[in-house]
C-alpha positions in Angstrom: -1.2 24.9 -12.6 2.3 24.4 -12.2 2.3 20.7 -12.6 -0.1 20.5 -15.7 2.3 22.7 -17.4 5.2 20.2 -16.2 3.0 17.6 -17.5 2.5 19.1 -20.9 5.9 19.7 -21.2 6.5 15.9 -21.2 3.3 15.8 -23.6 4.1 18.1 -26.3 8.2 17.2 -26.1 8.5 13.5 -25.8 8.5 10.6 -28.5 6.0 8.1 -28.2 6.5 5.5 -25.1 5.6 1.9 -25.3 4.0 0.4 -22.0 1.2 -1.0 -20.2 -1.6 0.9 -22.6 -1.1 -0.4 -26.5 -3.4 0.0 -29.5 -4.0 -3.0 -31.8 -3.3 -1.6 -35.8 -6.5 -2.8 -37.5 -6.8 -0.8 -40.6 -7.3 -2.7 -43.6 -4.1 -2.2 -45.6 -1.6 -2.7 -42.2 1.7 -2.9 -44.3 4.3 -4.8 -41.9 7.5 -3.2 -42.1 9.4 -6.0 -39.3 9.1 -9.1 -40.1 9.0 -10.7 -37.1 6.7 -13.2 -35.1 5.9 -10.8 -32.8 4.9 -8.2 -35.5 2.8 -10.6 -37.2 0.8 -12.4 -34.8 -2.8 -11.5 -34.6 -2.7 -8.8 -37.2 -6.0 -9.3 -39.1 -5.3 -8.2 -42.3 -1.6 -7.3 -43.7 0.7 -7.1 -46.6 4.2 -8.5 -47.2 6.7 -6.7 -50.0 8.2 -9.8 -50.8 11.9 -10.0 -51.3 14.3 -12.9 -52.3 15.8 -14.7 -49.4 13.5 -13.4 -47.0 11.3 -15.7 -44.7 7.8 -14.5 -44.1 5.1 -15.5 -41.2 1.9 -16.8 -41.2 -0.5 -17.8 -38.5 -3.1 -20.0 -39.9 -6.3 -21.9 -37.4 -8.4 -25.0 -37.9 -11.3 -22.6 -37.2 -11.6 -20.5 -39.9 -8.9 -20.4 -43.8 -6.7 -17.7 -44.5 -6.9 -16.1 -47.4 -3.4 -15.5 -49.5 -4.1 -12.8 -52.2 -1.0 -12.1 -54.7 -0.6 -9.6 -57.4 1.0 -12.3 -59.7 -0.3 -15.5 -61.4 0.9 -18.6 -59.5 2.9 -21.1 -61.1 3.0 -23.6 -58.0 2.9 -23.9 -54.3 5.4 -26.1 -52.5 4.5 -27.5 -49.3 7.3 -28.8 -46.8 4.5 -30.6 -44.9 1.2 -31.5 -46.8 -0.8 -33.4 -44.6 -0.7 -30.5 -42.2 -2.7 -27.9 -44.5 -5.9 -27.8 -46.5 -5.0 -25.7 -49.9 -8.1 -24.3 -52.3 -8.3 -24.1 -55.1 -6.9 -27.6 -56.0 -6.1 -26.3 -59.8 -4.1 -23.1 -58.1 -1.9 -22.6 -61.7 -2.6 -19.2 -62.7 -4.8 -18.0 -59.6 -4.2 -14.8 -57.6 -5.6 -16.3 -54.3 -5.7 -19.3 -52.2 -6.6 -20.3 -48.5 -4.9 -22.1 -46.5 -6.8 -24.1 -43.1 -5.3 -26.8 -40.8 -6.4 -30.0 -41.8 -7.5 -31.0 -38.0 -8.2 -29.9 -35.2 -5.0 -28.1 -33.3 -4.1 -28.4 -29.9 -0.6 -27.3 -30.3 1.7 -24.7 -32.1 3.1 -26.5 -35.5 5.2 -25.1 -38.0 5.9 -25.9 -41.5 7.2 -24.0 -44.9 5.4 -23.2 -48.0 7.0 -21.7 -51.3 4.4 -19.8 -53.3 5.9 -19.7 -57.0 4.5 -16.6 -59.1 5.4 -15.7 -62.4 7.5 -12.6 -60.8 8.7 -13.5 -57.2 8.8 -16.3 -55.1 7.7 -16.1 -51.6 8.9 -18.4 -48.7 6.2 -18.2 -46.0 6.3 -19.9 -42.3 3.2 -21.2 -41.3 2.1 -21.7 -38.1 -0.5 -23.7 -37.1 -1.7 -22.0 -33.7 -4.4 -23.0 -31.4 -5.6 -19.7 -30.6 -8.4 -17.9 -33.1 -7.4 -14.5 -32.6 -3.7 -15.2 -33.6 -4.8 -16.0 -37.0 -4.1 -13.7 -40.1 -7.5 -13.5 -41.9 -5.6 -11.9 -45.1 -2.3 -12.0 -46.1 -1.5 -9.8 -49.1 1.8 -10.6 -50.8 3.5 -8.0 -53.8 6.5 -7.8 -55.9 8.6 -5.6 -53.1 10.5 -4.6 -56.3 7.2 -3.1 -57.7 6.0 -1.4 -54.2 8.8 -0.1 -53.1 8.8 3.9 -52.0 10.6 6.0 -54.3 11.6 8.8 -52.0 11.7 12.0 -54.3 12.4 15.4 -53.5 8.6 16.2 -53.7 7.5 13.4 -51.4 10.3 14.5 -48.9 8.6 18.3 -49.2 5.8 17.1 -48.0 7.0 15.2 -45.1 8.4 18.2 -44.1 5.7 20.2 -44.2 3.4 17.9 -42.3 5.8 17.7 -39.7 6.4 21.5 -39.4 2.6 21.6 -39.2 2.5 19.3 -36.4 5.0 21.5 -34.3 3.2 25.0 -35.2 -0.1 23.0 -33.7 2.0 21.5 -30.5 3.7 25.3 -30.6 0.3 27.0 -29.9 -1.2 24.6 -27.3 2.1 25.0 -25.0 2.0 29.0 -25.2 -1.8 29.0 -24.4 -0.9 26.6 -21.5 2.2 28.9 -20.3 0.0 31.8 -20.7 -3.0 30.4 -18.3 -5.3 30.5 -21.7 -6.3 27.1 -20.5 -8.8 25.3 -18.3 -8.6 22.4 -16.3 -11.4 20.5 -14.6 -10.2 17.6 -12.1 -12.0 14.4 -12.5 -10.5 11.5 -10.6 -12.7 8.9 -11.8 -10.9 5.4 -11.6 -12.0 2.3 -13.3 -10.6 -1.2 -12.2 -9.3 -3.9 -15.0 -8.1 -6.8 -13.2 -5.3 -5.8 -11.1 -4.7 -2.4 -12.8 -6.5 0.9 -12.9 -7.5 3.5 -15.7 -7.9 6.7 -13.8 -9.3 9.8 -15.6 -7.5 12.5 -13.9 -8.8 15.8 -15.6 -10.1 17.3 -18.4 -7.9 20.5 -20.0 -9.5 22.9 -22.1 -7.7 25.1 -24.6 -10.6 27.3 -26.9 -12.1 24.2 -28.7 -9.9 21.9 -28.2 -10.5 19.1 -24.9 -7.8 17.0 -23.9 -8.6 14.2 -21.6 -5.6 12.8 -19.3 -5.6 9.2 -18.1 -3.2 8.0 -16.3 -2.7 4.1 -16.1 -1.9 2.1 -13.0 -1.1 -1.6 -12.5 0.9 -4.8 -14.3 -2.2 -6.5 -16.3 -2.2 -4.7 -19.9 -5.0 -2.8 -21.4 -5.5 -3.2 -25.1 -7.1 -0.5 -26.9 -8.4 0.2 -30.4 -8.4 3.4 -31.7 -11.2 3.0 -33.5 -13.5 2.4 -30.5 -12.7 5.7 -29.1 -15.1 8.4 -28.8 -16.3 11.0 -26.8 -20.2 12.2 -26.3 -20.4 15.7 -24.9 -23.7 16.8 -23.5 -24.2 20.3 -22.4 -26.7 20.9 -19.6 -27.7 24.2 -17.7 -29.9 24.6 -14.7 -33.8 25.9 -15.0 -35.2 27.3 -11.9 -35.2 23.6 -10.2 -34.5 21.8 -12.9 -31.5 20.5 -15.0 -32.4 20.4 -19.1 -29.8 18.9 -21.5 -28.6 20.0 -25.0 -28.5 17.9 -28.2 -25.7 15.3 -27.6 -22.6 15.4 -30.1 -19.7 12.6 -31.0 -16.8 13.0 -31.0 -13.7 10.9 -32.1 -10.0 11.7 -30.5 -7.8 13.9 -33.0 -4.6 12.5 -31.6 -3.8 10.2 -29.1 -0.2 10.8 -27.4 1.5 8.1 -24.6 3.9 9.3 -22.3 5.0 8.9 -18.8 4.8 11.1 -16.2 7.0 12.7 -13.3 6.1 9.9 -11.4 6.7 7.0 -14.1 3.6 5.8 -14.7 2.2 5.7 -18.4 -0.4 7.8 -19.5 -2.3 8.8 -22.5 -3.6 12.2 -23.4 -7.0 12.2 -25.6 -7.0 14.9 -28.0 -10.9 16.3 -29.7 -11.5 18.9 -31.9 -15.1 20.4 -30.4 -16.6 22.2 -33.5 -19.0 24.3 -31.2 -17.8 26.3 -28.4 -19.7 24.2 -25.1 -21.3 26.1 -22.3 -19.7 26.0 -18.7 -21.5 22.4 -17.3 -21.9 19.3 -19.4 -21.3 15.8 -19.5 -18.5 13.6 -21.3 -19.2 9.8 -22.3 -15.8 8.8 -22.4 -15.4 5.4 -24.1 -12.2 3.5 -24.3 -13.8 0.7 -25.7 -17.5 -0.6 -25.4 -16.6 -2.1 -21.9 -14.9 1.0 -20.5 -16.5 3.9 -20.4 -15.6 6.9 -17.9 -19.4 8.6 -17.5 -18.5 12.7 -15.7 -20.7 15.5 -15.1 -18.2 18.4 -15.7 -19.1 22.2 -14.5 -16.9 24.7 -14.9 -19.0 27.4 -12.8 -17.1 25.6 -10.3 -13.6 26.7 -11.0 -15.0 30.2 -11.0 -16.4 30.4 -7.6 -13.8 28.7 -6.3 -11.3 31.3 -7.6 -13.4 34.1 -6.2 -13.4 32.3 -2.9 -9.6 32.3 -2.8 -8.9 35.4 -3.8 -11.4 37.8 -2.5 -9.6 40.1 -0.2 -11.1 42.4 1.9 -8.9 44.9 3.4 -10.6 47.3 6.9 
């Protein structure tokens, strides 16, 4: 007990810790904030405040166009290197959109400048020609930075500040329910292999409705996650004279997802759900990671119980 509370110390108190277990941004309106390579590469969908000055990527395929959308009517595009790209519409003058494609077949990264001319901004984009599909930007949104800028009133900061306080009242009440022994956990130990690393789902901790499953990562190849792919299904079972029968099987998708390293410095990630219905003592979790890793656990609390009773029952002649 003393080592999960260590644990959720760490948990509850630490930023956010990059390392060997990352999650891929996929939502629709991804607004890059660093305009970097890095930053940019294989982000399906994102959207550029454009500023003068300011160089902005693109990584464009021969497999598939990119679609440019702006929020002003183009003048003229500019191409350093023409025979590189394919550009629709031909008659782009007044247009809001055009796609860009490699004009053959790429073996090779390549890189050339393009100067999209709009009646408000101009926009200097780098576009790299890559090889790889999944490097490509599907859509690139470009705006009038000037236009989409935050305005950071006194309001808006208000209710920053309240969400956060919120967040530390919640964090708050899980640690004092875990100082105070409200809380349950149920050892697991099940270890799936992904190349040379491991994913292994140490335990499951239970706090009223709320079930926090702890993985703890192991290994050098990286495991990339989407958020959006994870889910829990929670069965509850109970035994029948000889037989087992199972409940009606509920989804579940994570709450909050928190990285952090432990005493021991490898990374982990805590899995936060919100259970609407209080679960009986034995059931099974369907954790999936993703549709090709999935830890599959028959929990039963019963055991915890008995086990107690076994350690502690004293009998004194």
């Amino acid at each position: 007990m003393k080592a999960m509370m260590v644990m959720w110390m760490v948990v509850l108190c630490s930023s956010y810790s990059v390392a060997e277990i990352y999650f891929k941004d996929t939502e629709a309106k991804t607004e890059i904030q660093t305009y970097s390579r890095q930053h940019v590469k294989s982000q399906p969908v994102i959207t550029y405040n454009v500023y003068d000055n300011q160089v902005y990527y693109a990584y464009v395929s021969d497999e598939q166009a990119s679609i440019f959308n702006t929020d002003s009517p183009i003048k003229n595009i500019v191409v350093g290197a023409s025979e590189l790209l394919n550009i629709s519409p031909e008659a782009i003058s007044g247009q809001r959109f055009f796609t860009i494609r490699a004009a053959g077949e790429v073996n090779e990264f390549i890189e050339t400048t393009l100067q999209v001319i709009t009646e408000d901004y101009t926009t200097i984009l780098q576009v790299i020609l890559t090889p790889y599909k999944r490097q490509q930007n599907k859509v690139i949104n470009l705006q009038d930075g000037a236009r989409h800028q935050m305005v950071y009133s006194q309001k808006r900061f208000l209710e920053q500040e309240q969400v956060f306080q919120t967040k530390l009242n919640e964090r708050d009440q899980l640690m004092s329910e875990l100082l105070y022994n409200e809380s349950i956990s149920f050892p697991i130990n099940q270890v799936i292999d992904i190349k040379d690393s491991k994913l292994d789902l140490k335990n499951v901790t239970i706090i009223n409705q709320t079930y926090m499953f702890n993985i703890e990562f192991r290994g050098q190849d990286p495991v990339e996650l989407e958020k959006d792919d994870i889910f829990v299904y929670l069965t509850p079972y109970q035994y029948i004279v000889l037989s087992e029968q199972k409940g009606h099987r509920k989804l579940y998708y994570p709450e909050d997802i928190v990285l952090y390293q432990n005493s021991r410095g490898l990374q982990c990630a805590t899995l936060i759900f919100s259970v609407d219905e209080e679960l009986r003592s034995q059931f099974y979790a369907q954790l999936y990671l993703s549709q090709s890793i999935i830890f599959d656990t028959k929990i039963n609390l019963e055991l915890l119980a008995s086990h107690d009773d076994d350690v502690f029952d004293i009998r004194i002649r």
